[in-house]
SEKOLMI-62237 format. One record per atom (N, C-alpha, C): atom name; residue number from 1; x, y, z; residue in three letters. Coordinates in pm, 1 decimal. Example, Ala and Ser with C-alpha at 12.3 -4.5 7.8 and 13.67 -1.06 7.14 Angstrom:
# residues 2
+------+-----+----------+----------+----------+------+
: site : pos :        u :        v :        w : code :
+------+-----+----------+----------+----------+------+
:    N :   1 :   1319.0 :   -569.0 :    780.0 :  ALA :
:   CA :   1 :   1230.0 :   -450.0 :    780.0 :  ALA :
:    C :   1 :   1320.0 :   -330.0 :    780.0 :  ALA :
:    N :   2 :   1285.0 :   -225.0 :    708.0 :  SER :
:   CA :   2 :   1367.0 :   -106.0 :    714.0 :  SER :
:    C :   2 :   1290.0 :      3.0 :    787.0 :  SER :
+------+-----+----------+----------+----------+------+
# end
This chain:
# residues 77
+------+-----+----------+----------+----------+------+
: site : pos :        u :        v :        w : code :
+------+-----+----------+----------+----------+------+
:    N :   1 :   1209.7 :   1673.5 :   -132.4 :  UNK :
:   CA :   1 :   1095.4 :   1586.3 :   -113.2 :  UNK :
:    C :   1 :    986.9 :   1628.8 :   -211.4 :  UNK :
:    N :   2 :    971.2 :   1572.8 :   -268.6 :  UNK :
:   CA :   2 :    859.1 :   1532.1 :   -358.9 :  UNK :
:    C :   2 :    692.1 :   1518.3 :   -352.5 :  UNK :
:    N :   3 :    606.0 :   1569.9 :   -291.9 :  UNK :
:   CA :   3 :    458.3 :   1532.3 :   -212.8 :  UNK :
:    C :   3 :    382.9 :   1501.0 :   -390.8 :  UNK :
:    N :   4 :    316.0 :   1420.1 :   -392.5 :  UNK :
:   CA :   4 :    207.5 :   1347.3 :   -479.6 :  UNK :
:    C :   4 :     32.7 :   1385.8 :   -397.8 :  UNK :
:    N :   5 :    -73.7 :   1394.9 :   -455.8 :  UNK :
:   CA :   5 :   -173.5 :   1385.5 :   -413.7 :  UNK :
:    C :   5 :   -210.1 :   1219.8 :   -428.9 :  UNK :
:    N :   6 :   -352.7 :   1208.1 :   -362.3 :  UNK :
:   CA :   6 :   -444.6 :   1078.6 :   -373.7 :  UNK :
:    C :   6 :   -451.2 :   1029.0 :   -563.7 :  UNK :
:    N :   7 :   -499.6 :   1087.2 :   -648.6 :  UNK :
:   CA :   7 :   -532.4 :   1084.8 :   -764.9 :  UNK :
:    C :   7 :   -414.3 :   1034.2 :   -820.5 :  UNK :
:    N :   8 :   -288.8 :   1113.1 :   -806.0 :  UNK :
:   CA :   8 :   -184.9 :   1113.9 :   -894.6 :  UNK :
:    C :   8 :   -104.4 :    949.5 :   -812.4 :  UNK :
:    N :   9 :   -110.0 :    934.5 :   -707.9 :  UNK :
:   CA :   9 :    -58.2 :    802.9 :   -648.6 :  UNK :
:    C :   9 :   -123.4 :    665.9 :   -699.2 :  UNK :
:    N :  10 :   -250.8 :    668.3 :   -725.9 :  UNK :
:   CA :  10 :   -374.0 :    551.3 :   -740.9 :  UNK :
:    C :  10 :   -383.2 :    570.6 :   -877.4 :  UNK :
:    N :  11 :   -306.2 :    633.3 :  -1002.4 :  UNK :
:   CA :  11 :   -263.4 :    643.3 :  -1172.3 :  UNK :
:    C :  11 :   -101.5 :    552.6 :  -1147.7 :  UNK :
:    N :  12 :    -25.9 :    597.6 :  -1092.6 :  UNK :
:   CA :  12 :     68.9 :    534.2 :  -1050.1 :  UNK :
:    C :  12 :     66.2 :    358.7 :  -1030.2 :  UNK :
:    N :  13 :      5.1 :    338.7 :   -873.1 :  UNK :
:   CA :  13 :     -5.1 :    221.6 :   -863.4 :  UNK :
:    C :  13 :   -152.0 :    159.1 :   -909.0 :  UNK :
:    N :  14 :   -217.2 :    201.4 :  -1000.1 :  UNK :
:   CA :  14 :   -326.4 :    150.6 :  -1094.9 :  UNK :
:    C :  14 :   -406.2 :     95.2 :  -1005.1 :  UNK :
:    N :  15 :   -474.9 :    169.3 :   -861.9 :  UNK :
:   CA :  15 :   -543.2 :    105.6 :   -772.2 :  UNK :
:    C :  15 :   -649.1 :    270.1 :   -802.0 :  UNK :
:    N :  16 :   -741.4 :    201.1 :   -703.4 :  UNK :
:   CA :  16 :   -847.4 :    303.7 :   -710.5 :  UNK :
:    C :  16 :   -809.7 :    400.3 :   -560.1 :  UNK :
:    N :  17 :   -867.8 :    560.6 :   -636.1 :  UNK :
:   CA :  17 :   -857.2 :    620.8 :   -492.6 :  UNK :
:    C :  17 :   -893.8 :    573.8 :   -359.5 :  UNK :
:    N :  18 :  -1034.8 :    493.6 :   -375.5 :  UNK :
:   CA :  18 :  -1046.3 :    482.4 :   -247.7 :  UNK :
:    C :  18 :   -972.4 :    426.1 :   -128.4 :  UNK :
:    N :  19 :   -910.5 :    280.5 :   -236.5 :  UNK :
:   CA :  19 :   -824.9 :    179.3 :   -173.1 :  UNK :
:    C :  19 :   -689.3 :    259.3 :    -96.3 :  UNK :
:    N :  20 :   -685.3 :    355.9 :   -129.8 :  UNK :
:   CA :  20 :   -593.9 :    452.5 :   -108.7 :  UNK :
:    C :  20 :   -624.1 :    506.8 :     34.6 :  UNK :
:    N :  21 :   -715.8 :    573.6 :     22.7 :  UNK :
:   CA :  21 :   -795.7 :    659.2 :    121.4 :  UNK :
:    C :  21 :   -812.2 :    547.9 :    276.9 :  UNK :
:    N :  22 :   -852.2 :    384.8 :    215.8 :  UNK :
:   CA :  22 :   -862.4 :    308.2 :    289.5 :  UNK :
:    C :  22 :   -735.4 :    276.4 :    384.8 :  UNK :
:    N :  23 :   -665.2 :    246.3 :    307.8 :  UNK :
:   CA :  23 :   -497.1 :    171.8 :    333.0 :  UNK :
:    C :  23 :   -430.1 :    348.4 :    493.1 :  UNK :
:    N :  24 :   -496.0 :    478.6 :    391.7 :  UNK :
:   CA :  24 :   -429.7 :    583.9 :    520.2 :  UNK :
:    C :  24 :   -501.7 :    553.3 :    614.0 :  UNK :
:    N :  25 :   -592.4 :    571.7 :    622.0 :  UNK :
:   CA :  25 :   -693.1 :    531.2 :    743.5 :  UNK :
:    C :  25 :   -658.6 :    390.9 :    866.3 :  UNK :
:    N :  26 :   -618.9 :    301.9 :    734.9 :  UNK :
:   CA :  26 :   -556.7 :    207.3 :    891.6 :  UNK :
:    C :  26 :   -415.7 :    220.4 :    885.3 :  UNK :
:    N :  27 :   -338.5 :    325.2 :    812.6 :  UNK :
:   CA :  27 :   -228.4 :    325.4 :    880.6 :  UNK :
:    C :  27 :    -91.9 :    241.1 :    759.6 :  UNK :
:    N :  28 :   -186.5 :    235.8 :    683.3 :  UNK :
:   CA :  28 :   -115.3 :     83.5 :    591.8 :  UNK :
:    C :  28 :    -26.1 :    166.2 :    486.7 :  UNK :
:    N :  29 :     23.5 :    278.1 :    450.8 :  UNK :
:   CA :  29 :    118.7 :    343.3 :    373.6 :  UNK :
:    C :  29 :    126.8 :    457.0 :    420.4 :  UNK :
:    N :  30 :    305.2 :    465.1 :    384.9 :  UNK :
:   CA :  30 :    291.2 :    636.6 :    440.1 :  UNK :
:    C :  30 :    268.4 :    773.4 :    398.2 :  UNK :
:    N :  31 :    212.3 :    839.1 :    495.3 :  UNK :
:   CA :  31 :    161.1 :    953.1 :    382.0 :  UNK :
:    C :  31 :    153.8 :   1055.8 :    517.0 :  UNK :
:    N :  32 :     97.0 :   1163.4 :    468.8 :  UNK :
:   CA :  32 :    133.7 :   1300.6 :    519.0 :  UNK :
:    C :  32 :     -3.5 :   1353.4 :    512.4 :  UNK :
:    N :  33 :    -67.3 :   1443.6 :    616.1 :  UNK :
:   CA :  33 :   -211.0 :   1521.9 :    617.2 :  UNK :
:    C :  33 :   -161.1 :   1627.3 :    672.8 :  UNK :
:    N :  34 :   -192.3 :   1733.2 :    553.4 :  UNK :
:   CA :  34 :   -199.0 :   1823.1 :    564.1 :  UNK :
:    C :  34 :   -266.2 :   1909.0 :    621.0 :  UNK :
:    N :  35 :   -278.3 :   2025.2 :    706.2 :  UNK :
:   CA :  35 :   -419.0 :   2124.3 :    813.6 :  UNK :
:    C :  35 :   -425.8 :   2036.7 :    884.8 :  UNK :
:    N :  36 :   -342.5 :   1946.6 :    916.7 :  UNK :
:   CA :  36 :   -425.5 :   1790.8 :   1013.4 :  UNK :
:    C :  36 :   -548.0 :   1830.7 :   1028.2 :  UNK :
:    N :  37 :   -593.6 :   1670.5 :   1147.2 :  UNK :
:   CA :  37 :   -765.9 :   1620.4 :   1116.1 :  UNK :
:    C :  37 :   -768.8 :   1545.2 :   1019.0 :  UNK :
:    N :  38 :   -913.7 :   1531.6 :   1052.5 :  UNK :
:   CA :  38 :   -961.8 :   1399.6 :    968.6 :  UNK :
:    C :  38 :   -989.1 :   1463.2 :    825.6 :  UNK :
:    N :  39 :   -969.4 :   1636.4 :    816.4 :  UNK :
:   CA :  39 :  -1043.4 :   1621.5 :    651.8 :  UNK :
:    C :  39 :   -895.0 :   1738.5 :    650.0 :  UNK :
:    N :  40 :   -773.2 :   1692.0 :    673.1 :  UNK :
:   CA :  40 :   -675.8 :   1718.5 :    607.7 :  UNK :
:    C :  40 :   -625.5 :   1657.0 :    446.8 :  UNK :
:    N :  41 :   -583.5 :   1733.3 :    376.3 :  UNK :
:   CA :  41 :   -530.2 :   1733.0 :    216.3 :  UNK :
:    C :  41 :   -413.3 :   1605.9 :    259.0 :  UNK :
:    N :  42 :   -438.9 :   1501.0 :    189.8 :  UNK :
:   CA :  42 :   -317.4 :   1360.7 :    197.8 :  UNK :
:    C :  42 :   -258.0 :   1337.2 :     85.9 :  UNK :
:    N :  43 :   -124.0 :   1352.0 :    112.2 :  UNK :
:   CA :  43 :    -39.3 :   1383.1 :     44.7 :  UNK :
:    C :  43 :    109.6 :   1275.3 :     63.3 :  UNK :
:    N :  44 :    154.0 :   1224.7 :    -49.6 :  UNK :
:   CA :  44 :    271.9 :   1101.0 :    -45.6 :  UNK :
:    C :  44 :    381.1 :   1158.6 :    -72.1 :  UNK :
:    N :  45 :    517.3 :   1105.4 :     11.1 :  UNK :
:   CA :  45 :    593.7 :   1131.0 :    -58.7 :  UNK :
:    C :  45 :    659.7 :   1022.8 :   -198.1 :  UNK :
:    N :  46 :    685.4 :   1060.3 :   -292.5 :  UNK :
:   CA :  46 :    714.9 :    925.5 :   -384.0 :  UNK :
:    C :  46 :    833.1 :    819.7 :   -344.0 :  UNK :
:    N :  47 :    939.5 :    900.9 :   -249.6 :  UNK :
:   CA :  47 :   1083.5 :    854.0 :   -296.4 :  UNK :
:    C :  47 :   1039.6 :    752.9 :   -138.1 :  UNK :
:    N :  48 :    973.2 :    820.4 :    -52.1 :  UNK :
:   CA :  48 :    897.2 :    704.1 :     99.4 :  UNK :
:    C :  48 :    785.8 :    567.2 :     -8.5 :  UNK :
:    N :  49 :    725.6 :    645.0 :    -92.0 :  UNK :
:   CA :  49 :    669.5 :    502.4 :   -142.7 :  UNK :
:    C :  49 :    723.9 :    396.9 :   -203.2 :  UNK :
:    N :  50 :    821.1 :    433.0 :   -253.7 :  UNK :
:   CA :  50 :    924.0 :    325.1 :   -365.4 :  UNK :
:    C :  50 :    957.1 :    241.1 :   -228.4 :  UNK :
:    N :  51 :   1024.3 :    290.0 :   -122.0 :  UNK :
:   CA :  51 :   1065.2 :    203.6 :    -29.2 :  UNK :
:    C :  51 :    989.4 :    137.1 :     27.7 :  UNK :
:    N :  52 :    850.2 :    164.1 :     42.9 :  UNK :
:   CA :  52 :    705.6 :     94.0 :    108.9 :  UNK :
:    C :  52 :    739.0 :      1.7 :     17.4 :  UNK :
:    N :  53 :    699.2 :     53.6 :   -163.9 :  UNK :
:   CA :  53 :    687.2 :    -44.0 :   -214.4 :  UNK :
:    C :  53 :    793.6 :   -170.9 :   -205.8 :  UNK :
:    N :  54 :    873.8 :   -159.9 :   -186.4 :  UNK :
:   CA :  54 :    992.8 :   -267.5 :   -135.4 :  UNK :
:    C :  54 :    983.2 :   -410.7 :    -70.7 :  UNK :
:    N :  55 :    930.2 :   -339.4 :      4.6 :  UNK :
:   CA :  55 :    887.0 :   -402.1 :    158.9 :  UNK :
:    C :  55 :    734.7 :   -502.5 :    108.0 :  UNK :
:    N :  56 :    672.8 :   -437.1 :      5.0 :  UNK :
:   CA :  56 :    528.8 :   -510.8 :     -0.1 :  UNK :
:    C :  56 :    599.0 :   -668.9 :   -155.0 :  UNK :
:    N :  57 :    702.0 :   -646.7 :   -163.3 :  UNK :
:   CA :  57 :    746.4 :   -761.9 :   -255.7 :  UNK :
:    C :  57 :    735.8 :   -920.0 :   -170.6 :  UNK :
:    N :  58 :    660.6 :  -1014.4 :   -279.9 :  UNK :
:   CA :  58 :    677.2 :  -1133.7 :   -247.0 :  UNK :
:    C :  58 :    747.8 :  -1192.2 :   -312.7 :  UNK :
:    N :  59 :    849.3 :  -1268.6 :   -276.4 :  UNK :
:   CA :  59 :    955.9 :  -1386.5 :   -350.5 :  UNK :
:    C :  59 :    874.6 :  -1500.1 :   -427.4 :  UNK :
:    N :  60 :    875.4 :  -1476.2 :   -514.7 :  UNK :
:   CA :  60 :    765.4 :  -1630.4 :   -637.0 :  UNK :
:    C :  60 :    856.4 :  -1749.1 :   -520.5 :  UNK :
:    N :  61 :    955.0 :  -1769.2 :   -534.1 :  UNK :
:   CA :  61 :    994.2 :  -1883.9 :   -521.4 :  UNK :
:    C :  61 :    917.8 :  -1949.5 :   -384.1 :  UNK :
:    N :  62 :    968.4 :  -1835.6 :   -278.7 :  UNK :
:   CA :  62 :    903.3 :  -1900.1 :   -148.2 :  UNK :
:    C :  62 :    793.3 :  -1890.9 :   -128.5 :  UNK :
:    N :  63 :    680.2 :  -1824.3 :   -214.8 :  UNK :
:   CA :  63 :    543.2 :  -1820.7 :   -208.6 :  UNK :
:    C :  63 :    537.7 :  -1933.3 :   -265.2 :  UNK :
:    N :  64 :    558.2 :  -1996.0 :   -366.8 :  UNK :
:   CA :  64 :    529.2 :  -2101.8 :   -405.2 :  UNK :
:    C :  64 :    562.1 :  -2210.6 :   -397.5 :  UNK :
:    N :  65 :    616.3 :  -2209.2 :   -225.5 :  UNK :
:   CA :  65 :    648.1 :  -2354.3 :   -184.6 :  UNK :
:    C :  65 :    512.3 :  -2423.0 :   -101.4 :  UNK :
:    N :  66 :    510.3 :  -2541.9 :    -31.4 :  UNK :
:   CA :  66 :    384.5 :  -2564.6 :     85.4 :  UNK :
:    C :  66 :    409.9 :  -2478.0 :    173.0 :  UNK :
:    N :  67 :    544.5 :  -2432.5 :    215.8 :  UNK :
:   CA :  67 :    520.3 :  -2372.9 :    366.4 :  UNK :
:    C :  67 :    552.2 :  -2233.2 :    291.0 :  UNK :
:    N :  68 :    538.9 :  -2171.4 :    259.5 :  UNK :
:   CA :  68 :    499.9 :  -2042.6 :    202.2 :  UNK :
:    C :  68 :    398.8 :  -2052.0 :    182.8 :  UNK :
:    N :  69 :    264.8 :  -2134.3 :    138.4 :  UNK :
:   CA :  69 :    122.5 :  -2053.4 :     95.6 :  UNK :
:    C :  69 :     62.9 :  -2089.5 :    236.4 :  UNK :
:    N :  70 :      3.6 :  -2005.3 :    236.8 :  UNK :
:   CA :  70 :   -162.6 :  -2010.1 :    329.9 :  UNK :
:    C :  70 :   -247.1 :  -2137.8 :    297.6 :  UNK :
:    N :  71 :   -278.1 :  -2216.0 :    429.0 :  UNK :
:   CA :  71 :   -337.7 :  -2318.1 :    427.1 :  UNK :
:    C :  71 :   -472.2 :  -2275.7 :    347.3 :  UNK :
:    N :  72 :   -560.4 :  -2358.4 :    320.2 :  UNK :
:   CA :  72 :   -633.4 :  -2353.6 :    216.7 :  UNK :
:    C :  72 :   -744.8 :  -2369.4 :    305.1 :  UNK :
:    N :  73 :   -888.6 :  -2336.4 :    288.5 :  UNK :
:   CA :  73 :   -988.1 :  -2338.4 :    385.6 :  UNK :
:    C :  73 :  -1074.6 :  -2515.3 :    364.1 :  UNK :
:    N :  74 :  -1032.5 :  -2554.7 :    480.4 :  UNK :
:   CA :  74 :  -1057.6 :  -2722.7 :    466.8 :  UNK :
:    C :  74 :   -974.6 :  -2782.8 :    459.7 :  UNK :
:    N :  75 :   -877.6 :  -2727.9 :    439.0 :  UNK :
:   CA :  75 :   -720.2 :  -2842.4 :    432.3 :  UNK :
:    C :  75 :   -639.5 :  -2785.8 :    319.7 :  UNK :
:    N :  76 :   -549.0 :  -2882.4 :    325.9 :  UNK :
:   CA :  76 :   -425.2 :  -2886.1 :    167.8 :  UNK :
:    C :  76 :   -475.7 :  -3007.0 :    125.5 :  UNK :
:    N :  77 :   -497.8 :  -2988.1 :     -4.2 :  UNK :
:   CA :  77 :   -538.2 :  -3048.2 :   -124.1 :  UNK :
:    C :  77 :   -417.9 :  -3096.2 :   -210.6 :  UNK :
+------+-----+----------+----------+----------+------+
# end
């Protein structure tokens, strides 16, 4: 197993640390705290993120049907 820090994950997926920091907090990727608590060292594994990342893929095709997108605020146009 492989552990990544915050910095080296958010160079990776070209997001900012915080969004990072945000996403552990509700729970939204998996990751690992270290000393647990709230001001434990958070730490990824890479080979668990590739598979997150998996899971966060959208299909062009079926996104870009009517019943694939999200109604539009006021209607479909």
């Amino acid at each position: 197993m492989k552990l990544i820090d915050i910095k080296s994950l958010s160079e990776i997926l070209s997001i900012k640390p915080n969004t990072l920091y945000a996403w552990v907090e509700l729970g939204k990727i998996p990751h690992y705290k270290l000393n647990g608590g709230k001001k434990g060292a958070v730490r990824f594994n890479i080979e668990e993120i590739n598979d997150w990342l998996s899971t966060c893929k959208i299909d062009p095709i079926r996104y870009n049907t009517i019943e694939g997108r999200k109604p539009r605020k006021g209607g479909v146009k």
